[in-house]
C-alpha positions in Angstrom: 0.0 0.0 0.0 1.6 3.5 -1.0 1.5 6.8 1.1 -1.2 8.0 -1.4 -3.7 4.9 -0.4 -2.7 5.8 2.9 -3.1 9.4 2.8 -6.6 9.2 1.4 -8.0 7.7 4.5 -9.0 4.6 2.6 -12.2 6.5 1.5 -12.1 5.3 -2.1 -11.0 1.8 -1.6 -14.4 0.1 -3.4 -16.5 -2.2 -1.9 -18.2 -5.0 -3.4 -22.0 -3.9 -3.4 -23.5 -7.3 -2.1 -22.1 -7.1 0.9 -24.4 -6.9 4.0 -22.5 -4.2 6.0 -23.9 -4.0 8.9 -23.1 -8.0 9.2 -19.8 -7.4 7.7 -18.9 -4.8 10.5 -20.4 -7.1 13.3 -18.0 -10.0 12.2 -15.1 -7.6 12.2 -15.7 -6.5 15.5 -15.6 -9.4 16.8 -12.4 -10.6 15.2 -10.5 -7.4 15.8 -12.2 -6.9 19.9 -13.0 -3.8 18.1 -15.8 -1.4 20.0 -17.7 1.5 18.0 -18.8 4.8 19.5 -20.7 6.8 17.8 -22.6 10.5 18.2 -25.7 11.4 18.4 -25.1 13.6 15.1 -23.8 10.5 12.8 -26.0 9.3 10.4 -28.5 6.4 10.8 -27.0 3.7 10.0 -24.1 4.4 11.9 -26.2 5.0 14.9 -28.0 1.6 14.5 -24.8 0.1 13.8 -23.0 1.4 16.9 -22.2 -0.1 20.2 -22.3 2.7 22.4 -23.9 6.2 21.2 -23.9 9.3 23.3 -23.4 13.2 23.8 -19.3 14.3 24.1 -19.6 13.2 28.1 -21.1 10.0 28.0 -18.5 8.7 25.1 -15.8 9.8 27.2 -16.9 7.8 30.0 -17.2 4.9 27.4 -13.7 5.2 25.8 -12.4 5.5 29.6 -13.7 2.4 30.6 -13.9 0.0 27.1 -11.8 -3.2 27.2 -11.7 -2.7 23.5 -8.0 -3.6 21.9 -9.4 -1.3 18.8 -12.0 2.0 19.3 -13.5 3.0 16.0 -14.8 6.7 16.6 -17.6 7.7 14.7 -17.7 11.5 15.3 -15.3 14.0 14.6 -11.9 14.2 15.0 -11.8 16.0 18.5 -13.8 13.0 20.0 -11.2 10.3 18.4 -8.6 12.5 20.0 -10.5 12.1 23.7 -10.5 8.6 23.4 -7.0 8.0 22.4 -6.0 10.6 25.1 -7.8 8.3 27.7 -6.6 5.0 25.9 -3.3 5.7 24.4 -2.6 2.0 24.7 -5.7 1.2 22.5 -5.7 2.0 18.3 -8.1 4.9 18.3 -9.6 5.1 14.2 -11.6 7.7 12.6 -13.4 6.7 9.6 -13.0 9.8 8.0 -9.3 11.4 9.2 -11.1 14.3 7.2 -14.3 14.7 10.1 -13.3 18.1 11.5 -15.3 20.7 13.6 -15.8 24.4 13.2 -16.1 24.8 16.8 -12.5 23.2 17.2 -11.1 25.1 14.3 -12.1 28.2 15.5 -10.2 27.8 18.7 -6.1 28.0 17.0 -4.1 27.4 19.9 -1.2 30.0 19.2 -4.1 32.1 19.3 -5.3 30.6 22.5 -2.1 30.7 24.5 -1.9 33.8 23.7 -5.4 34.8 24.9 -4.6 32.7 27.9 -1.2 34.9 28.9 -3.5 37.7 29.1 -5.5 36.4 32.1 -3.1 34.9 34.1 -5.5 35.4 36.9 -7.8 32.8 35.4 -8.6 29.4 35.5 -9.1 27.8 32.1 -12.7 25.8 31.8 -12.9 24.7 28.6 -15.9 22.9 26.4 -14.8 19.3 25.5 -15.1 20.0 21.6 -11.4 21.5 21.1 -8.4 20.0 19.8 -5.6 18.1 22.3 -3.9 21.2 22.0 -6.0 23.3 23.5 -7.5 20.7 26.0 -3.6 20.9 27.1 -3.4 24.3 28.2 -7.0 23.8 29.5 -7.6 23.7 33.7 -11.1 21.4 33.9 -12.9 20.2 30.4 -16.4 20.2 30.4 -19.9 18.9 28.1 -22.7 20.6 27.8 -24.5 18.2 30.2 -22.0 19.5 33.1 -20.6 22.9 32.2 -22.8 24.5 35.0 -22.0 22.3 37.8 -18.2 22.7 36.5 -18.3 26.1 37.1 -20.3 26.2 40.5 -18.1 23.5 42.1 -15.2 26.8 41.9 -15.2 29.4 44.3 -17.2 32.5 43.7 -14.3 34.6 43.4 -12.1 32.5 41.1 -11.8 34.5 37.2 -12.5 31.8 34.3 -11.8 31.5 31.1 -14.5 29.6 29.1 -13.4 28.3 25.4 -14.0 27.9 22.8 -17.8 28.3 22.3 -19.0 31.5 23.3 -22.3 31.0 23.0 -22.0 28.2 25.2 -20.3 30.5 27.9 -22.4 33.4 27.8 -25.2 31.2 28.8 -23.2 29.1 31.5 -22.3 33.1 32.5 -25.5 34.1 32.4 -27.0 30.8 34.6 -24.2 30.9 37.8 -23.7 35.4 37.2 -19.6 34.0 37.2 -16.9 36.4 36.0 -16.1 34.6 32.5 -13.8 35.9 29.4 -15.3 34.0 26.7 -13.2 33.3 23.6 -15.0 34.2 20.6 -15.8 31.0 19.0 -19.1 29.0 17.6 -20.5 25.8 16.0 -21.1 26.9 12.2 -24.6 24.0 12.5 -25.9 25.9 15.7 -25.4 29.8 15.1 -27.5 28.9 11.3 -31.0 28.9 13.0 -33.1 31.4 12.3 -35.3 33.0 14.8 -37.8 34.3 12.4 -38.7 31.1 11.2 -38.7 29.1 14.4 -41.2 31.9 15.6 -43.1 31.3 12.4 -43.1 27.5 12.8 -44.0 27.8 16.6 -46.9 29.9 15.3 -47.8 26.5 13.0 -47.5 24.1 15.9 -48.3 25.7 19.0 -48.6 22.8 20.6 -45.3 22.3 20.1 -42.2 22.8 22.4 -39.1 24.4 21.5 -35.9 22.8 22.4 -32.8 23.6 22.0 -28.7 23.0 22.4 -26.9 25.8 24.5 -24.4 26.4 21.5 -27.4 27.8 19.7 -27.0 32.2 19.9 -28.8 33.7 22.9 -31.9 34.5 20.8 -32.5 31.5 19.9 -32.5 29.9 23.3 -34.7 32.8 24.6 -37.4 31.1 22.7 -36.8 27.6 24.4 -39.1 25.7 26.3 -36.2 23.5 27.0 -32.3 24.0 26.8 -30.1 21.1 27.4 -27.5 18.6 26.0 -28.0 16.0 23.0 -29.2 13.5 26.0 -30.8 16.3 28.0 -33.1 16.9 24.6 -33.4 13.2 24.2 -34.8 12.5 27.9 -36.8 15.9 28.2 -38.7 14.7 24.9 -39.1 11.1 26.2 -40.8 12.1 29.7 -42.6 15.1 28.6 -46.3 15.0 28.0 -45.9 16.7 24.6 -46.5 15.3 21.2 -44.5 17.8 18.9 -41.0 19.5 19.2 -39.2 21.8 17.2 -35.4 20.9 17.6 -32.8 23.1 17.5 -29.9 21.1 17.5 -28.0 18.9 14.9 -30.6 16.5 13.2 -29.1 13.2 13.3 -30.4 13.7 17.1 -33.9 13.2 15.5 -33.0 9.3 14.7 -33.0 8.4 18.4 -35.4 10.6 19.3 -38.4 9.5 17.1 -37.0 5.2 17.7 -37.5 6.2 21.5 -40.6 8.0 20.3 -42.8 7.0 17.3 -45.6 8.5 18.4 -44.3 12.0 18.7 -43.5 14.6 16.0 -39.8 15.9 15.9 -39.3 19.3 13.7 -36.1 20.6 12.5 -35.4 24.0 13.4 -35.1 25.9 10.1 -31.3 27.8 9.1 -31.9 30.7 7.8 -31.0 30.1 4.1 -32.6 26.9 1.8 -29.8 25.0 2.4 -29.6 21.9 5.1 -27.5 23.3 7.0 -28.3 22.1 10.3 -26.6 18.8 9.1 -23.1 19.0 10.6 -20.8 18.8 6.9 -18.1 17.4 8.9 -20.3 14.2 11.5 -21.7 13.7 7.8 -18.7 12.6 5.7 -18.5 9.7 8.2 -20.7 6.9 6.1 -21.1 2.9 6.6 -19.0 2.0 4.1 -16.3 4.3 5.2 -16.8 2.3 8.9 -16.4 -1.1 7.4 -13.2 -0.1 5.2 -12.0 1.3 8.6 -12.4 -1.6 10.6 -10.9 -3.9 7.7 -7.9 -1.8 7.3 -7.6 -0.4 10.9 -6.8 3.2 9.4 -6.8 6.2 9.6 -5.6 5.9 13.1 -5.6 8.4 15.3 -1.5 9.6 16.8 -0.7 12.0 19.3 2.6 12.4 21.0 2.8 10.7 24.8 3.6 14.2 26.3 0.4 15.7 24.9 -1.7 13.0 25.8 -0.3 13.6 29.3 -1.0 17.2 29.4 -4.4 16.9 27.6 -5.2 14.4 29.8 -5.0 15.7 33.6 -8.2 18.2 32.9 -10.0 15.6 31.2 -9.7 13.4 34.0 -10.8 16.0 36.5 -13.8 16.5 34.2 -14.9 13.0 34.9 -13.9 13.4 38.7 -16.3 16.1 39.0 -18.6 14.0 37.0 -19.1 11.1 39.1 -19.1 13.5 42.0 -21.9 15.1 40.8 -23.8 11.6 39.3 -23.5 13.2 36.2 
């Protein structure tokens, strides 16, 4: 196999068409002790397919504790990092080396470090969906699910720094009134909603209740019935009494929501252009077939130096020691 094979991430190796994948994957697994995580946002299949799905927290719990000799993370890049970060003795794979986030992305950490020397004052709090590199100059990681309790647990006096999602922040800030500096960056899926048309579509369904991921902008959420993680919005929908929601959030989220479901109506929240935009680009370009070539290959793997999983490591693990404190 030459460096180009290799440096295409095995995504145009062809597959033979007759091939039941889903049993093809299954017999993999079990010949390679191989384990699959996969994201709320991944696409059906993948979810159905998948041994363990979850929100950012929950997978990191999972990759911590798997007895897996091979995790195959279907998610985006970040997430395979966190796992091989927690398992560095375990081959961490990706199916598409190319899955990226724009929430990571718009977090450089130059940038950061610099941003950082500015506050030395501060502890660093940042939001699990970050590259190692910034989780390394990072005090305590946190999800969604536990960013609030994160920052309560501190003192009332200690200065934070919250990265890299600033919508995130600014309504962790606004919830516990803490003195944050939020960096200034955002989740390209989650800052697309229009307002307009979720009022307009409200005005459709009144019946129905708006929910809706804390990365969405602070308009947005004003509107919310209920704000909450990928499995706060999935257990709020199962135990409420309602029969339609409006979901502002990725929309691979509405696969497990209507199996757990049927009998409810899940809406999209609508972007404000005609594109699909509330599809995450980057959890999408992670298909089946690019799974089973993954497995059968055991590539593209995920690397990282042992001195940055080290440092990347310590606030992670204080994430999850807060976590089980809290029965998070």
């Amino acid at each position: 196999m030459g460096d180009d094979f290799l440096s295409k991430g095995f995504l145009d190796v062809p597959i033979d068409l007759s091939l039941d994948l889903f049993q093809e994957i299954n017999k993999l697994k079990k010949e390679k002790n191989a384990v699959i995580l996969a994201h709320y946002y991944q696409e059906a299949d993948i979810q159905d397919i998948a041994d363990f799905i979850g929100d950012s927290l929950a997978l990191s719990q999972q990759a911590a504790k798997t007895n897996a000799d091979i995790i195959v993370f279907a998610g985006v890049h970040f997430m395979a990092e966190t796992a091989k970060i927690l398992c560095p003795d375990k081959k961490v794979l990706l199916p598409d080396l190319n899955a990226g986030c724009s929430l990571a992305d718009s977090c450089p950490a130059d940038k950061f470090a610099e941003f950082k020397s500015k506050h030395p004052d501060h502890l660093v709090i940042s939001y699990i969906n970050c590259s190692a590199e910034i989780k390394a100059l990072t005090d305590i990681i946190c999800t969604s699910s536990n960013a609030e309790k994160i920052v309560e647990s501190l003192p009332k006096d200690q200065k934070i720094i919250f990265a890299p999602d600033k919508n995130l922040g600014a309504y962790i800030r606004k919830k516990t009134r803490r003195d944050m500096v939020l960096w200034d960056g955002s989740c390209m899926v989650h800052e697309i909603f229009s307002l307009e048309k979720i009022i307009k579509l409200k005005n459709q369904h009144p019946d129905a209740k708006v929910i809706a991921h804390p990365e969405c902008e602070a308009a947005v959420l004003e509107v919310a019935d209920y704000i909450g993680s990928t499995s706060g919005l999935l257990t709020y929908a199962s135990k409420s009494g309602a029969k339609k929601f409006i979901v502002a959030t990725e929309t691979g989220i509405l696969h497990q929501m209507q199996k757990n479901c049927p009998d409810k109506l899940f809406i999209p929240a609508p972007p404000n252009n005609s594109c699909a935009c509330n599809d995450c680009p980057h959890m999408k370009l992670n298909t089946l077939e690019k799974l089973y070539n993954c497995l059968k290959f055991e590539q593209p793997e995920i690397n990282l130096s042992d001195d940055l999983i080290l440092r990347a490591k310590k606030p992670i693990i204080k994430m999850l020691v807060l976590s089980a404190q809290f029965g998070l």
